[in-house]
C-alpha positions as CSV (number, residue, x, y, z in Angstrom):
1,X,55.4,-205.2,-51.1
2,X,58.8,-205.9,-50.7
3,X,61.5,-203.5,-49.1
4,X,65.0,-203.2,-50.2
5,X,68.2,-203.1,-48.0
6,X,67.4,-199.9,-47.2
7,X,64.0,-200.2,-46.1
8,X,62.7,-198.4,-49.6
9,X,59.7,-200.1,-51.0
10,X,60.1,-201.7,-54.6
11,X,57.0,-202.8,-56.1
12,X,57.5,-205.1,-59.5
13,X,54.6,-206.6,-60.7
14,X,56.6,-209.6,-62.8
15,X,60.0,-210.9,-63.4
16,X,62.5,-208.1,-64.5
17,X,63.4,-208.3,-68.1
18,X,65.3,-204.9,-68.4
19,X,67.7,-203.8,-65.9
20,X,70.3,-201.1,-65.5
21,X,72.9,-202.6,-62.9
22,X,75.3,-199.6,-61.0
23,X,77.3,-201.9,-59.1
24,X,80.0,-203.9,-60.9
25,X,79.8,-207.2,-58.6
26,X,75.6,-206.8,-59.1
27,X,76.2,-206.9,-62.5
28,X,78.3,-209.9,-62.8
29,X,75.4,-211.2,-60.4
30,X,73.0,-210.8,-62.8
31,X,74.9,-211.2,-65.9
32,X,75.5,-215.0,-64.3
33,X,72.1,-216.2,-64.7
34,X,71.1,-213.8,-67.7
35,X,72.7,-211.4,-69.2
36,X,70.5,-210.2,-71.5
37,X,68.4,-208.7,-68.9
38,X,71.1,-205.8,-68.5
39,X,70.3,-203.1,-70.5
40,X,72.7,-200.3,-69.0
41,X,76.2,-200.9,-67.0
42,X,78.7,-198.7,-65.7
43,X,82.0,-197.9,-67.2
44,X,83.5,-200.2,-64.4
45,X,81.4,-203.5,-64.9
46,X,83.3,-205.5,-66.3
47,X,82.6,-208.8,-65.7
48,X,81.8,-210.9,-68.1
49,X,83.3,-209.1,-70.9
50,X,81.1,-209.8,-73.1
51,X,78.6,-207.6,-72.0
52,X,76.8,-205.5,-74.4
53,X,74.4,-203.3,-72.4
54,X,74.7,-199.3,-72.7
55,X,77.4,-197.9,-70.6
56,X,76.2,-195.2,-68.5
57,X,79.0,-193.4,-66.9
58,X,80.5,-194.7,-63.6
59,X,79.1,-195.9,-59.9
60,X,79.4,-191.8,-58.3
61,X,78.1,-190.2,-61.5
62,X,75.4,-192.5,-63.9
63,X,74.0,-190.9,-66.4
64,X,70.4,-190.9,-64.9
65,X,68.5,-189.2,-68.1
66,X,70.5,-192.5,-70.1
67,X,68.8,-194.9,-67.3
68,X,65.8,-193.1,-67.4
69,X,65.3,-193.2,-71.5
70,X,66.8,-197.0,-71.2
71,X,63.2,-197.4,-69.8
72,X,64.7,-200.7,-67.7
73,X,61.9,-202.5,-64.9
74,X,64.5,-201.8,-62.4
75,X,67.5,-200.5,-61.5
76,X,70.1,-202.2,-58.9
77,X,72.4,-199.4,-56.7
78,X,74.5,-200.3,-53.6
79,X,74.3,-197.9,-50.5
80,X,78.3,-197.5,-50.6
81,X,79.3,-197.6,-54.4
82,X,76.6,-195.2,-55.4
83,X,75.2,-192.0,-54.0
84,X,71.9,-191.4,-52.8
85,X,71.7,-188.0,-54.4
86,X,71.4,-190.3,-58.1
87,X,69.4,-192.7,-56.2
88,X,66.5,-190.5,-55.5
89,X,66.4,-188.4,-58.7
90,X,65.7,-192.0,-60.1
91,X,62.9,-192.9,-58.0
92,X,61.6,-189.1,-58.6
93,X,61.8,-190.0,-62.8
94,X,58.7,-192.9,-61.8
95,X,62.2,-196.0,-61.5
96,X,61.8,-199.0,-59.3
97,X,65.6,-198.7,-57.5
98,X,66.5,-201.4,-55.3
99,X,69.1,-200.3,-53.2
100,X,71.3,-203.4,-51.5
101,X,73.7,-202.7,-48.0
102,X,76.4,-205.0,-47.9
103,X,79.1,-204.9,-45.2
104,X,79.9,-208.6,-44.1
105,X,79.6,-211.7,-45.9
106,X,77.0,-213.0,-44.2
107,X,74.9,-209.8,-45.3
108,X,76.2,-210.6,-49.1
109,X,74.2,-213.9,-49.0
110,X,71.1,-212.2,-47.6
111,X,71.0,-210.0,-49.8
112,X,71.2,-211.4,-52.8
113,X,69.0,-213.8,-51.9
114,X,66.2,-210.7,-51.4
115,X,67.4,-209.0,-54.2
116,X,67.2,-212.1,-56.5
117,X,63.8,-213.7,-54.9
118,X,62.1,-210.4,-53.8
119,X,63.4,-207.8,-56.0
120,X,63.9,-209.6,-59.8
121,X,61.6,-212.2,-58.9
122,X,63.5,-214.9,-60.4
123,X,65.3,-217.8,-58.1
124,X,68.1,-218.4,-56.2
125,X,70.8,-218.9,-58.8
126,X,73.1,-222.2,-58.3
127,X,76.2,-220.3,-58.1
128,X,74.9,-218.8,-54.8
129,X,73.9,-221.7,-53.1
130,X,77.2,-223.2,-54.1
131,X,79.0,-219.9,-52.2
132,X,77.3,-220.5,-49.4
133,X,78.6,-223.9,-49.0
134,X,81.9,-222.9,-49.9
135,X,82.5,-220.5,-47.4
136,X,80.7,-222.5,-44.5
137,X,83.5,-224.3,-43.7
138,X,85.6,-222.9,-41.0
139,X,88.3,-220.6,-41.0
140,X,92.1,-221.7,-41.9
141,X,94.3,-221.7,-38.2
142,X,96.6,-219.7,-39.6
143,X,96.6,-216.3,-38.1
144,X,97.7,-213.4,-40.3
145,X,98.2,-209.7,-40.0
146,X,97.6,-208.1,-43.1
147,X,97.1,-204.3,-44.7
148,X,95.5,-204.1,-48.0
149,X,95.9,-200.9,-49.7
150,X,92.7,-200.0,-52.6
151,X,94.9,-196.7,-53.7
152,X,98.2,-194.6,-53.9
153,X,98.7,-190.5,-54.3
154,X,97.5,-190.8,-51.5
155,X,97.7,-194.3,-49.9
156,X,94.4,-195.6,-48.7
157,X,94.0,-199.3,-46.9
158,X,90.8,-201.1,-46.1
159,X,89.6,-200.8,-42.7
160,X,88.4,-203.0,-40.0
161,X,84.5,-202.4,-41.0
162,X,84.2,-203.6,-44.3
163,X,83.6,-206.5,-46.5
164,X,87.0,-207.3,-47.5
165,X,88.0,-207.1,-43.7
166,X,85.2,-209.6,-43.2
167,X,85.8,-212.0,-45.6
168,X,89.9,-212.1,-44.4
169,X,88.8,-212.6,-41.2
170,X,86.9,-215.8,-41.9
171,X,89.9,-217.1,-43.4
172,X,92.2,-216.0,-39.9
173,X,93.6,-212.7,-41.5
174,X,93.5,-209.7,-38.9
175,X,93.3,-206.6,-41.5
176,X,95.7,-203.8,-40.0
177,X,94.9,-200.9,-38.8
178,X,92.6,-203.2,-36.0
179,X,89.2,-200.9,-34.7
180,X,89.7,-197.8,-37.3
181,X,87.3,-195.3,-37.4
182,X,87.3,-194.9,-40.5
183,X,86.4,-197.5,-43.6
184,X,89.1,-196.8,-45.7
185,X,92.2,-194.6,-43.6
186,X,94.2,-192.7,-45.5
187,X,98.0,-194.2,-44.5
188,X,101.6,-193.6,-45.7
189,X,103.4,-197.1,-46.8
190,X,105.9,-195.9,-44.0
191,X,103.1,-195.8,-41.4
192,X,101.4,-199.1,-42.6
193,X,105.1,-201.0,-42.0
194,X,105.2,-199.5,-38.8
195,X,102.5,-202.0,-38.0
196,X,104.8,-204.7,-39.0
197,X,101.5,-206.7,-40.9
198,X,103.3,-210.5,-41.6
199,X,102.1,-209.4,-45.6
200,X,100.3,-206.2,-47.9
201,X,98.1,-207.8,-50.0
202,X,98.1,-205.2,-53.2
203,X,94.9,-206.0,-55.4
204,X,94.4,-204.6,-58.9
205,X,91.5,-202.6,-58.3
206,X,90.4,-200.0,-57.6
207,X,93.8,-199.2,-58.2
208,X,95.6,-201.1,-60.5
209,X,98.8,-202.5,-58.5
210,X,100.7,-204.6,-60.6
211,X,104.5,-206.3,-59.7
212,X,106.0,-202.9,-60.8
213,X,103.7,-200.5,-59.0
214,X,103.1,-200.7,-55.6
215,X,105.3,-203.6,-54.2
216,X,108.5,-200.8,-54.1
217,X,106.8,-198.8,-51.5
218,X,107.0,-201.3,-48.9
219,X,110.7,-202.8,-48.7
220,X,111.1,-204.5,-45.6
221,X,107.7,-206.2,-45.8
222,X,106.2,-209.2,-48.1
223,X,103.8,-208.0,-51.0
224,X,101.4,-210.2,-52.4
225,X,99.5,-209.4,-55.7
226,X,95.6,-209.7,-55.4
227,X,92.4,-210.2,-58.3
228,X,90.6,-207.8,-56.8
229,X,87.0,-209.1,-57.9
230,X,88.2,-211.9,-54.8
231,X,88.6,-209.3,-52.4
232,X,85.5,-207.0,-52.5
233,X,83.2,-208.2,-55.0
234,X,80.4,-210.3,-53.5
235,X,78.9,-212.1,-56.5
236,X,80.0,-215.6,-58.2
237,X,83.2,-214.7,-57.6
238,X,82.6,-216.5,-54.0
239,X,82.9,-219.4,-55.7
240,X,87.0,-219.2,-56.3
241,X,87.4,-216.3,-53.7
242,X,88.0,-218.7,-50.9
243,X,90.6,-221.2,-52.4
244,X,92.4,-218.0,-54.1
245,X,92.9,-216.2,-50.9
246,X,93.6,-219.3,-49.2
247,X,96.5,-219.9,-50.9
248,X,97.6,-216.9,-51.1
249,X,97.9,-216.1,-47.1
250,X,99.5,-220.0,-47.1
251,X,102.2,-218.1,-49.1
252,X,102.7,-216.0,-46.9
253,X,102.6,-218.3,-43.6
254,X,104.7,-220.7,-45.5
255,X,107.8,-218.2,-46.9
């Protein structure tokens, strides 16, 4: 039987046909080879657009008697966008939850391959292998300092341990603060200059910055507006990720 992320066993018997996704870059995942497998989405998946599966409230609070009447095979969580509070009272309501944990890239291609081979029981979809290949190659030579801010009110930036911090660093971008504690510091756009990062990437979620919100806070220091889905969601948007955020850090090295 197999095991998620988490070490929780999952036991499907065939090929999931019905599946309530809780993770926005899962969905997309899933959506990519079929989307009419998805029966019930968050608020916040919204990739592809098009989707027409139930909404059932957002990542931190799902509407768990919706899932459970949704009746779906399984049901896809993520040990950091949802809690384990909604996880269990799934799996006490008889659900098959598989729960992924991903922190690195390298952790995003394992598990997706599990949870597409061992979890849905379907293949590995093309757009994963083609990922991988992408983001084999080795890192730019350029050698950034960046901060990347997820909110405002108050200001919060990515930290050192995380999957955006990852994926910058394969492409030679140090994210600032270096060896945090914490996953996502809280810091004032005053202390985050004070680091004198060469750019402050701003993407346009989870907070929406935009060319009039966000790049005014930090005057002395280049901005550079970010698609978010290329910073922190680990799905087919791999595919573009790389030459996107290439090109943007070669703006940066190149002003």
């Amino acid at each position: 039987m197999p095991h998620d992320d988490l070490d929780h066993a999952c036991d499907l018997q065939a090929p999931a046909r019905r599946i309530v996704s809780l993770v926005p870059s899962l969905t997309e995942a899933i959506a990519a080879v079929d989307p009419s497998t998805l029966v019930g989405v968050t608020d916040w998946c919204t990739y592809p657009a098009d989707l027409t599966a139930q909404r059932i409230r957002g990542t931190k609070n799902p509407n768990t008697s919706s899932i459970v009447q949704l009746a779906p095979d399984l049901v896809i969580a993520n040990q950091e966008e949802n809690r384990e509070l909604d996880v269990r009272r799934l799996r006490e309501a008889g659900l098959q939850v598989w729960v992924t944990r991903i922190e690195t890239l390298d952790e995003a291609f394992v598990s997706l391959r599990r949870m597409f081979t061992e979890a849905l029981l379907w293949g590995i979809p093309d757009w994963l292998i083609e990922a991988e290949r992408v983001w084999s190659a080795p890192p730019s030579s350029a050698r950034l300092r960046a901060a990347v801010p997820i909110w405002r009110d108050p200001w919060m930036v990515v930290g050192t341990q995380t999957f955006t911090a990852d994926l910058l660093g394969r492409l030679g971008c140090e994210v600032l603060p270096g060896m945090s504690v914490d996953r996502y510091p809280t810091m004032t756009p005053m202390e985050i200059e004070a680091l004198e990062p060469d750019a402050v990437l701003l993407p346009d979620e989870p907070y929406v910055f935009t060319q009039d919100d966000g790049p005014e806070a930090f005057g002395s220091t280049p901005t550079r507006l970010v698609n978010g889905r290329y910073l922190t969601w680990y799905g087919p948007s791999l595919v573009l990720a790389r030459t996107h955020l290439e090109q943007t850090l070669d703006s940066v090295a190149h002003r």
